[in-house]
C-alpha positions as CSV (number, residue, x, y, z in Angstrom):
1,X,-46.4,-3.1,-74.9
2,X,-45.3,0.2,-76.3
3,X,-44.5,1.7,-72.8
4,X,-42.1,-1.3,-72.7
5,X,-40.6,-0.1,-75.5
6,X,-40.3,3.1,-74.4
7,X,-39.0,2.3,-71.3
8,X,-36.0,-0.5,-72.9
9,X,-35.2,2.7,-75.2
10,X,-35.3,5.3,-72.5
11,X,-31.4,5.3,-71.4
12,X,-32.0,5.9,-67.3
13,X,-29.9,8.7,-65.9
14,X,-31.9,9.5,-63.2
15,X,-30.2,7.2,-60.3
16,X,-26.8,9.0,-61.4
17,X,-28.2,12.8,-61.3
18,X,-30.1,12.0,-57.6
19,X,-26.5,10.7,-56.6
20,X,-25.1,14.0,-57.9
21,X,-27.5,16.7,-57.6
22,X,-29.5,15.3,-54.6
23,X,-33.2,15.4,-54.2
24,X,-33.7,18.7,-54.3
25,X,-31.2,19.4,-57.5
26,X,-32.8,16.3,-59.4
27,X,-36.6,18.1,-58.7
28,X,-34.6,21.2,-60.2
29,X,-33.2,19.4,-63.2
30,X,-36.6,17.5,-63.9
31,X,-38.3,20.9,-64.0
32,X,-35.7,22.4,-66.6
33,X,-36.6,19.1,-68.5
34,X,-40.5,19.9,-68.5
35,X,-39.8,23.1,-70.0
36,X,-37.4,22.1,-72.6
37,X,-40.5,19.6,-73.6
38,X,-43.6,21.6,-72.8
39,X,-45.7,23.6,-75.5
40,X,-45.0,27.0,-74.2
41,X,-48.4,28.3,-75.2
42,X,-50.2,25.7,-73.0
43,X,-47.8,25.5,-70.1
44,X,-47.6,21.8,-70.8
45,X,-46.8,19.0,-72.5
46,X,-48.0,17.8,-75.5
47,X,-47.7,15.1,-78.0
48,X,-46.5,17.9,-80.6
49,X,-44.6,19.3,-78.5
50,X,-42.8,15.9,-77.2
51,X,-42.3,14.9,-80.7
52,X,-40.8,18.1,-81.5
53,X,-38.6,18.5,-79.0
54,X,-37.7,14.5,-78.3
55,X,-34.0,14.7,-79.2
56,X,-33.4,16.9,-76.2
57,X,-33.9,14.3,-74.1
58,X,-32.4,11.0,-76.5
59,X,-35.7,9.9,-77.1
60,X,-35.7,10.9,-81.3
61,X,-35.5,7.1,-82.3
62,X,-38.9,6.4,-80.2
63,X,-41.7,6.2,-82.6
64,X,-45.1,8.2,-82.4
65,X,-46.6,5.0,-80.6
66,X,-44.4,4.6,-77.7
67,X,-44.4,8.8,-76.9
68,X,-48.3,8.4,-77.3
69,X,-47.7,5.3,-74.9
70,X,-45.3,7.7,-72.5
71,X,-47.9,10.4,-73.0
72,X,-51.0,8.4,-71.8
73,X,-49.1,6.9,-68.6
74,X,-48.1,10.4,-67.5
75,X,-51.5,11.8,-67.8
76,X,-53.4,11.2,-64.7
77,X,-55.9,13.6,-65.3
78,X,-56.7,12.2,-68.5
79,X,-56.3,16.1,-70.6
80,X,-54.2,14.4,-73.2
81,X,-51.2,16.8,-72.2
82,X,-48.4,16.3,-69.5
83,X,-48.3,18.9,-66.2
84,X,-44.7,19.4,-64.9
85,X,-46.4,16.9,-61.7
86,X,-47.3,14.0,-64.3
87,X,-43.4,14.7,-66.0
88,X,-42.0,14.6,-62.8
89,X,-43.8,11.3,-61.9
90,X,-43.4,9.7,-65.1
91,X,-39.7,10.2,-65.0
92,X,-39.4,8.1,-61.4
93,X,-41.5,5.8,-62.8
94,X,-39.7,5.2,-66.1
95,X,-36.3,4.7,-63.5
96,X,-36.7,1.5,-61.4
97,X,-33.7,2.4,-59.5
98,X,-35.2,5.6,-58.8
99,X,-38.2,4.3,-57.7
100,X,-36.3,1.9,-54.4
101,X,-34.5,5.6,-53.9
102,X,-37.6,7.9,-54.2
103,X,-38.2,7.9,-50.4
104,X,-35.3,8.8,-48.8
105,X,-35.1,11.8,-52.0
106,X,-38.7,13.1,-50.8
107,X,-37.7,12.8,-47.2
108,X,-34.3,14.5,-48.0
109,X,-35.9,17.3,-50.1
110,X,-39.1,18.1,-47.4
111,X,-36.8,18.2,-44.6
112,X,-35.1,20.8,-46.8
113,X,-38.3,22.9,-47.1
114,X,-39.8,22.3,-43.4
């Protein structure tokens, strides 16, 4: 219920940076966003570190529930921290738009890179 939250809070800019930046450029942008949030000590992100740095994305009126709610569906490995892979993901996921558009962005940003 708290993802829910999170996600009805979570103002989705994603669909209108892939429409600006492309697939590769929106990869790009989602990286600079994992190091504005990540714990530079670890390399990753954690619930401090989220908290801390929350504003930076417009997420400073979410409370400690619903980041420990984004937290635990990003973390697929189950460390309790985020890798830039599980931000990356967690971002598309938190963007239903994105999500119908994630295929043609991979396909655009691998014919880039093969």
């Amino acid at each position: 219920m708290a993802s829910q939250r999170a996600e009805s809070s979570f103002h989705d800019c994603l669909p209108t940076m892939a429409d600006k930046l492309g697939g590769e450029g929106l990869i790009g942008e989602l990286c600079n966003g994992f190091n504005l949030l990540m714990d530079s000590d670890k390399g990753v992100i954690t619930f401090e570190s989220l908290k801390k740095n929350s504003a930076l994305l417009g997420l400073q009126d979410l409370s400690d529930d619903d980041l420990r709610s984004m937290m635990r569906e990003g973390d697929f490995d189950g460390d309790g921290a985020l890798s830039q892979m599980e931000f990356c993901v967690l971002m598309f996921r938190l963007s239903p738009e994105l999500m119908e558009e994630s295929e043609f962005l991979l396909e655009e940003a691998l014919r880039k890179e093969f």
